[in-house]
BARONU-332944 format. One record per residue: x, y, z of N, C-alpha, C, O, CB in turn. Coordinates in nm, 3 decimals, always signed. Atoms other than C-alpha are relative to their C-alpha. Glycine has a CB too. Example, Ala and Ser with C-alpha at 12.3 -4.5 7.8 and 13.67 -1.06 7.14 Angstrom:
SETI,n_x,n_y,n_z,ca_x,ca_y,ca_z,c_x,c_y,c_z,o_x,o_y,o_z,cb_x,cb_y,cb_z
SETI,+0.089,-0.119,+0.000,+1.230,-0.450,+0.780,+0.090,+0.120,+0.000,+0.194,+0.118,+0.066,-0.099,+0.003,+0.125
SETI,-0.082,-0.119,-0.006,+1.367,-0.106,+0.714,-0.077,+0.109,+0.073,-0.026,+0.220,+0.090,+0.041,+0.046,-0.142
//
This chain:
SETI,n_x,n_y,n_z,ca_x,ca_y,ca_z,c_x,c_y,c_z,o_x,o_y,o_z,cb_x,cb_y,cb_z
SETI,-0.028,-0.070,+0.123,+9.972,+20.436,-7.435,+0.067,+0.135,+0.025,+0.081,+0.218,-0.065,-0.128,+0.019,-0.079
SETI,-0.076,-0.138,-0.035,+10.154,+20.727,-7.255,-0.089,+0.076,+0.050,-0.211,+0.056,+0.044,+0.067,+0.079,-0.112
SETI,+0.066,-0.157,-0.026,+10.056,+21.052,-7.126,-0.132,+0.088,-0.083,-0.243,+0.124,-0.044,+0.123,+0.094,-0.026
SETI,+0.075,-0.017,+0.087,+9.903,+21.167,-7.396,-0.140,-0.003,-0.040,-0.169,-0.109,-0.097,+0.038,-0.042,-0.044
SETI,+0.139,+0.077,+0.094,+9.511,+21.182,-7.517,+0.071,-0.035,-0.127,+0.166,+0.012,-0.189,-0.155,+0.116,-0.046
SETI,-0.063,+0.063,+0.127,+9.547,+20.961,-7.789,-0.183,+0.040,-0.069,-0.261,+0.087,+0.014,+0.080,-0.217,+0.017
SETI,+0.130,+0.024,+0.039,+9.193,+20.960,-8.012,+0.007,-0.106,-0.139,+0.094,-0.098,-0.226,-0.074,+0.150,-0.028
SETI,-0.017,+0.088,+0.125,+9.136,+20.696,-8.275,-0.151,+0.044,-0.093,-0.223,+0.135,-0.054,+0.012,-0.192,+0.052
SETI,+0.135,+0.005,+0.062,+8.825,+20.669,-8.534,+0.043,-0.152,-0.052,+0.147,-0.205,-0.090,-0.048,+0.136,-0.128
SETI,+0.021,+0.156,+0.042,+8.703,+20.321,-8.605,-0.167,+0.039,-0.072,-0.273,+0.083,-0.028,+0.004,-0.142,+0.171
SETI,+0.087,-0.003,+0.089,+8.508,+20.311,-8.916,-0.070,-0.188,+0.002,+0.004,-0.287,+0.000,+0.085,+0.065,-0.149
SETI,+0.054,+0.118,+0.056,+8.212,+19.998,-8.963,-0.010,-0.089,+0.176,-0.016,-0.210,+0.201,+0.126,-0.078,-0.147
SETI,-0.017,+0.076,-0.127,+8.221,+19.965,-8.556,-0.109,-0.008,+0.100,-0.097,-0.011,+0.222,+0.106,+0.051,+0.067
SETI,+0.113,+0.026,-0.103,+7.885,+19.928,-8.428,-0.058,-0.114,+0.020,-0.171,-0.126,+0.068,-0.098,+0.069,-0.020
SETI,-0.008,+0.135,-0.075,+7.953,+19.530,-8.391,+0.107,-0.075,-0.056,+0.177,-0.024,-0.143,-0.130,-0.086,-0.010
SETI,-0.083,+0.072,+0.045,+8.167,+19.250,-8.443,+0.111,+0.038,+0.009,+0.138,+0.080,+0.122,-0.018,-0.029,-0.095
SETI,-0.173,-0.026,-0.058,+8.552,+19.320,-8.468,+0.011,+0.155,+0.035,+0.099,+0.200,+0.109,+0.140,-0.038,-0.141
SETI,-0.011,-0.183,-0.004,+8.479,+19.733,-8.487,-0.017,-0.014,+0.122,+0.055,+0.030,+0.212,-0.113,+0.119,-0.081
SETI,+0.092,-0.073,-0.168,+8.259,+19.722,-8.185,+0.119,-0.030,+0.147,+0.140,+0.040,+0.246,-0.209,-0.137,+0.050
SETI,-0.103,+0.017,-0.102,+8.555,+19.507,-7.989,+0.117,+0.077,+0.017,+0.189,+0.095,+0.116,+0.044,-0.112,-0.009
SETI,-0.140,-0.097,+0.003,+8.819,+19.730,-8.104,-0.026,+0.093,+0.061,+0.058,+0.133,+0.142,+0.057,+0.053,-0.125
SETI,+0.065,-0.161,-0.094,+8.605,+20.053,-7.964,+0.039,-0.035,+0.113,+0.105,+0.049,+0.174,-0.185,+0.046,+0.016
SETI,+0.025,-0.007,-0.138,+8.589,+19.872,-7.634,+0.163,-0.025,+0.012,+0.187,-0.027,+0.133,-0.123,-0.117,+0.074
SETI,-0.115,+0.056,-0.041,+8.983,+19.773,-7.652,+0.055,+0.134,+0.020,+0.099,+0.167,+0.130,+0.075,-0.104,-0.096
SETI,-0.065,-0.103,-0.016,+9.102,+20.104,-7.738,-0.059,+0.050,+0.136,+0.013,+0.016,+0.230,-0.009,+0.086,-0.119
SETI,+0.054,-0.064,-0.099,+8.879,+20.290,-7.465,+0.072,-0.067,+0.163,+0.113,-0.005,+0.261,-0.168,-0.020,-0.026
SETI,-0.079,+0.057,-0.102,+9.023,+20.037,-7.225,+0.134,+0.029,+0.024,+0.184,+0.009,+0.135,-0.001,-0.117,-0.012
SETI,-0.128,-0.044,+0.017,+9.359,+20.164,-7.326,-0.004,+0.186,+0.026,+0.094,+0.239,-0.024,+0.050,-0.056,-0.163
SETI,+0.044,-0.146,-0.030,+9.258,+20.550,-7.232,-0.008,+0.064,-0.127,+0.017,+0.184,-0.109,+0.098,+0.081,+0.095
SETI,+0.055,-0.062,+0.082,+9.168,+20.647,-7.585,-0.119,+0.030,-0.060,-0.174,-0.051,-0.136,+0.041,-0.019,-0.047
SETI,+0.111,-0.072,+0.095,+8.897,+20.844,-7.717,-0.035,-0.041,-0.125,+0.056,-0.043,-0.208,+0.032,+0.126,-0.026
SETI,-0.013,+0.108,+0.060,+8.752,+20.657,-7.941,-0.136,+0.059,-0.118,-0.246,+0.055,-0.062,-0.013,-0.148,+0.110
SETI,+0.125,-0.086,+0.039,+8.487,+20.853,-8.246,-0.065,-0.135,-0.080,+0.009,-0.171,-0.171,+0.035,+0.165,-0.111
SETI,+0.035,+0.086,+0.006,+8.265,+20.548,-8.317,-0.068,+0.051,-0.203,-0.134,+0.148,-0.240,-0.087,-0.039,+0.151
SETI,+0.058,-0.023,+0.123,+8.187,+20.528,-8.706,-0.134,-0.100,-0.096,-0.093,-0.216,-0.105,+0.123,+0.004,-0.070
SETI,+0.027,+0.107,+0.063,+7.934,+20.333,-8.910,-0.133,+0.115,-0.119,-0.169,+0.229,-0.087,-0.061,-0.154,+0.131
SETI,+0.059,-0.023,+0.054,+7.689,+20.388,-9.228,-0.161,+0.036,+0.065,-0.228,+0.130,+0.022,+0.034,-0.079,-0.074
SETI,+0.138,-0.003,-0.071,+7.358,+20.361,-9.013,+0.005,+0.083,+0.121,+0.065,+0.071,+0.228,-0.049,-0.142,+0.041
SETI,-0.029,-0.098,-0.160,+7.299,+20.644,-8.789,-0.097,-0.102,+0.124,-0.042,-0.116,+0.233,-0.096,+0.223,-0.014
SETI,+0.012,+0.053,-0.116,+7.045,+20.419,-8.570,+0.112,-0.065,+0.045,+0.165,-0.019,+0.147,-0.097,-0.074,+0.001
SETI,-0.072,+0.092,-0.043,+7.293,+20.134,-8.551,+0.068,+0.051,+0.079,+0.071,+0.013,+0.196,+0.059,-0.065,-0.076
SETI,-0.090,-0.063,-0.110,+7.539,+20.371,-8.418,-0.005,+0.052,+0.074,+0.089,+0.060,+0.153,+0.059,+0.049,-0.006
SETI,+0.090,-0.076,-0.112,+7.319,+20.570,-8.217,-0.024,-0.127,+0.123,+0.016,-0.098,+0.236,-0.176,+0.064,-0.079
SETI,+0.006,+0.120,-0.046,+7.253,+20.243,-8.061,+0.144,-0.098,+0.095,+0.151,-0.161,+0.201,-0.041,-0.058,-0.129
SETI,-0.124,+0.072,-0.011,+7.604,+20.105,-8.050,+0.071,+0.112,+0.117,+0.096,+0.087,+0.235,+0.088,-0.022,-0.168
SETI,-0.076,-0.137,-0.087,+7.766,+20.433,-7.892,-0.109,-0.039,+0.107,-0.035,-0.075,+0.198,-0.003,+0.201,-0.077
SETI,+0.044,-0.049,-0.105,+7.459,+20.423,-7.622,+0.032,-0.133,+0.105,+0.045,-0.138,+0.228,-0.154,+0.053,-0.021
SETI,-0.015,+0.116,-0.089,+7.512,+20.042,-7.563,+0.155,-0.002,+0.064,+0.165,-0.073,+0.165,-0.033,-0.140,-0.089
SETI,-0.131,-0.023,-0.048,+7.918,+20.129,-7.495,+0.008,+0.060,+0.118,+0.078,+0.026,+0.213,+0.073,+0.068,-0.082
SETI,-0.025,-0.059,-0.099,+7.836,+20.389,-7.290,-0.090,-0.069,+0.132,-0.047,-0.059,+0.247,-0.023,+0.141,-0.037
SETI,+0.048,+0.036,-0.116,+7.583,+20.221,-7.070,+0.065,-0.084,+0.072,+0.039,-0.100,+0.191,-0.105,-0.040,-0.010
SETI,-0.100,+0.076,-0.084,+7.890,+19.962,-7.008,+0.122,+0.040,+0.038,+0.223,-0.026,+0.063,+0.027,-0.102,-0.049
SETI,-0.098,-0.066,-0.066,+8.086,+20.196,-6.903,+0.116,+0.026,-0.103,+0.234,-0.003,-0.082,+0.042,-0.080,+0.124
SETI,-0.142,-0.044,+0.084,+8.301,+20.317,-7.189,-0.038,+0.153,-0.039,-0.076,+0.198,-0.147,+0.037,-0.108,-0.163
SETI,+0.039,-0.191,-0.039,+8.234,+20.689,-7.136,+0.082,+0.087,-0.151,+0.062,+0.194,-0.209,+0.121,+0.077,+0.214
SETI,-0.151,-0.146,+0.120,+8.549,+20.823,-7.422,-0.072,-0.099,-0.128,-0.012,-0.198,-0.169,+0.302,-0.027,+0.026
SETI,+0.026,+0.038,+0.133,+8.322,+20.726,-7.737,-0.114,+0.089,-0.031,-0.191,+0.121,+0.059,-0.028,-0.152,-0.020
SETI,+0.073,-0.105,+0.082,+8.122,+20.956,-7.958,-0.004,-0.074,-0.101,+0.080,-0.161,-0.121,+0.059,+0.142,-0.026
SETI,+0.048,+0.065,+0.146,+7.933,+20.849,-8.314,+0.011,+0.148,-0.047,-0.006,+0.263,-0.005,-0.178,-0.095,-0.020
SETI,+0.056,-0.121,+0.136,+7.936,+21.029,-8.639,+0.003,-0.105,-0.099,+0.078,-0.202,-0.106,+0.118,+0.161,-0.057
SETI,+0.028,+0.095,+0.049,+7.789,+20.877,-8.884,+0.071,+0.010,-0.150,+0.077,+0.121,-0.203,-0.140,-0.015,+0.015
SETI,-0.096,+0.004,+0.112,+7.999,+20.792,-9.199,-0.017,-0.115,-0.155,-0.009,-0.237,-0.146,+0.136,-0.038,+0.085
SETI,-0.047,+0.104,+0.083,+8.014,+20.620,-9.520,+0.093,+0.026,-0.068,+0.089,+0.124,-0.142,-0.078,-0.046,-0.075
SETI,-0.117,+0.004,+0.045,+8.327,+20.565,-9.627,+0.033,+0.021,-0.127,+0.141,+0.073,-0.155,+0.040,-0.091,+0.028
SETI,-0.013,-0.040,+0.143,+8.259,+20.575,-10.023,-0.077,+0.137,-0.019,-0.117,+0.171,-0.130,-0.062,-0.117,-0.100
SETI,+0.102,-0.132,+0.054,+8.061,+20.919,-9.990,+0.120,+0.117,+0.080,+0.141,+0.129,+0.201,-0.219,+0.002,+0.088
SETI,-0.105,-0.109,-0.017,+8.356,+21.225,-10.015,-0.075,+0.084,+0.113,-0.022,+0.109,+0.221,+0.036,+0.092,-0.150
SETI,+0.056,-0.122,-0.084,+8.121,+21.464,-9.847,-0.039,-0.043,+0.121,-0.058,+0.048,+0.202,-0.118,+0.071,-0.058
SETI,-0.026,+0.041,-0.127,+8.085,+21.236,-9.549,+0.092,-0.034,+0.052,+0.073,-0.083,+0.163,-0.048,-0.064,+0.027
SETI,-0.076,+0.031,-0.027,+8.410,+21.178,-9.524,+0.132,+0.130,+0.058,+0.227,+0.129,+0.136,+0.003,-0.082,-0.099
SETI,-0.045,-0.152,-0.040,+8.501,+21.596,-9.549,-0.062,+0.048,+0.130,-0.005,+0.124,+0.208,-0.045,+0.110,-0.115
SETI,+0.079,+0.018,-0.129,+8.255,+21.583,-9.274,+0.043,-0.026,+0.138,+0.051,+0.036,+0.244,-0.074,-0.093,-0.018
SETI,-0.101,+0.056,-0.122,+8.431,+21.354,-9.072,+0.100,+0.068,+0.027,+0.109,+0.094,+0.147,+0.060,-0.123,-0.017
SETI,-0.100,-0.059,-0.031,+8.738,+21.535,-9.102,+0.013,+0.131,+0.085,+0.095,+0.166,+0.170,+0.043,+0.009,-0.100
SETI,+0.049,-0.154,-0.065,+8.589,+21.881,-9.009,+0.030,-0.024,+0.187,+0.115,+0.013,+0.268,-0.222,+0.036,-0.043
SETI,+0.033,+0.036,-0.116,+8.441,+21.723,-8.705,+0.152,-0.032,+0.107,+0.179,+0.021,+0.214,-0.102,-0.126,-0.029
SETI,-0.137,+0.049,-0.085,+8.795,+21.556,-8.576,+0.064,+0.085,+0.037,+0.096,+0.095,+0.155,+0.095,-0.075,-0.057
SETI,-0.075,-0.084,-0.026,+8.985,+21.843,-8.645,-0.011,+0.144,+0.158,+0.062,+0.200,+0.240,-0.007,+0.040,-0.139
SETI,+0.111,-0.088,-0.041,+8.724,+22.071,-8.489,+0.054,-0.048,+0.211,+0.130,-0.006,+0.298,-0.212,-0.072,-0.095
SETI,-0.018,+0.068,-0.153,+8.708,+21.861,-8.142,+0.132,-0.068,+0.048,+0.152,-0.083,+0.169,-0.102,-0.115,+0.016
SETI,-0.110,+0.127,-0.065,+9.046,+21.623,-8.129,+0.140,+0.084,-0.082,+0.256,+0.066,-0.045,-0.043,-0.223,-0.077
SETI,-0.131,-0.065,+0.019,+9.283,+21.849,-8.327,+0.055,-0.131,-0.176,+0.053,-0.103,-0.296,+0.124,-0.020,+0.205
SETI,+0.001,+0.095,+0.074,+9.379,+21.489,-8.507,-0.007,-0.144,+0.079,+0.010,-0.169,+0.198,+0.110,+0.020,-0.082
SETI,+0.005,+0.117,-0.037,+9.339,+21.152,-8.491,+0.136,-0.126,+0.031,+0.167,-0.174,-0.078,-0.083,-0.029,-0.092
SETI,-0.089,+0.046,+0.013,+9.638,+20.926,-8.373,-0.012,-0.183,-0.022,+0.075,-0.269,-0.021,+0.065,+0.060,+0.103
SETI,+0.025,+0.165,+0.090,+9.468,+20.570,-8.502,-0.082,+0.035,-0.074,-0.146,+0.140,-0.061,-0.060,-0.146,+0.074
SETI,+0.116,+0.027,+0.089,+9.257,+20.493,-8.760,-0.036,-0.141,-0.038,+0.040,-0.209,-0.107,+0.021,+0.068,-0.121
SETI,+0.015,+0.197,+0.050,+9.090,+20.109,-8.802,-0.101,-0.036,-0.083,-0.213,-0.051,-0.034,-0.040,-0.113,+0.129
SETI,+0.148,+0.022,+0.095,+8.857,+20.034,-9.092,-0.011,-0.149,+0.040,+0.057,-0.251,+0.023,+0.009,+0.028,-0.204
SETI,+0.084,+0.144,-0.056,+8.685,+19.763,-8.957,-0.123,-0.094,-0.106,-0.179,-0.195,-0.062,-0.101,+0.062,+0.148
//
């Protein structure tokens, strides 16, 4: 994917097509901010990534129909990654 940190956010990815996309991007050297409604699930999901070795993933927990978690999210990205150069609602 170039030179570049790239960072994506994948919303709804603490299994199934999200959770594979986390591990595809990360395989591709991007930073990867792991999203889902359930903070265990994702607490969970982020620890099971990292224990297989996908080190560039971070959770915040999100629901996608709630504005103020979503101003949240944005804070956070800007804050740490500047911006995001994917986004995958999963």
């Amino acid at each position: 994917m170039g030179d570049a940190c790239k960072y994506a956010v994948v919303t709804g990815a603490n299994k199934g097509i999200g959770f594979e996309t986390v591990k595809q991007l990360t395989n591709s050297g991007v930073t990867v901010v792991l999203t889902t409604r359930d903070k265990k699930r994702g607490t969970e999901a982020t620890s099971l990534l990292n224990e297989q070795g996908f080190s560039n993933v971070v959770f915040h927990q999100l629901d996608v129909q709630d504005a103020h978690g979503i101003e949240s999210l944005a804070k956070f990205i800007q804050t740490q990654y500047g911006r995001p150069d994917i986004l995958v609602r999963a």
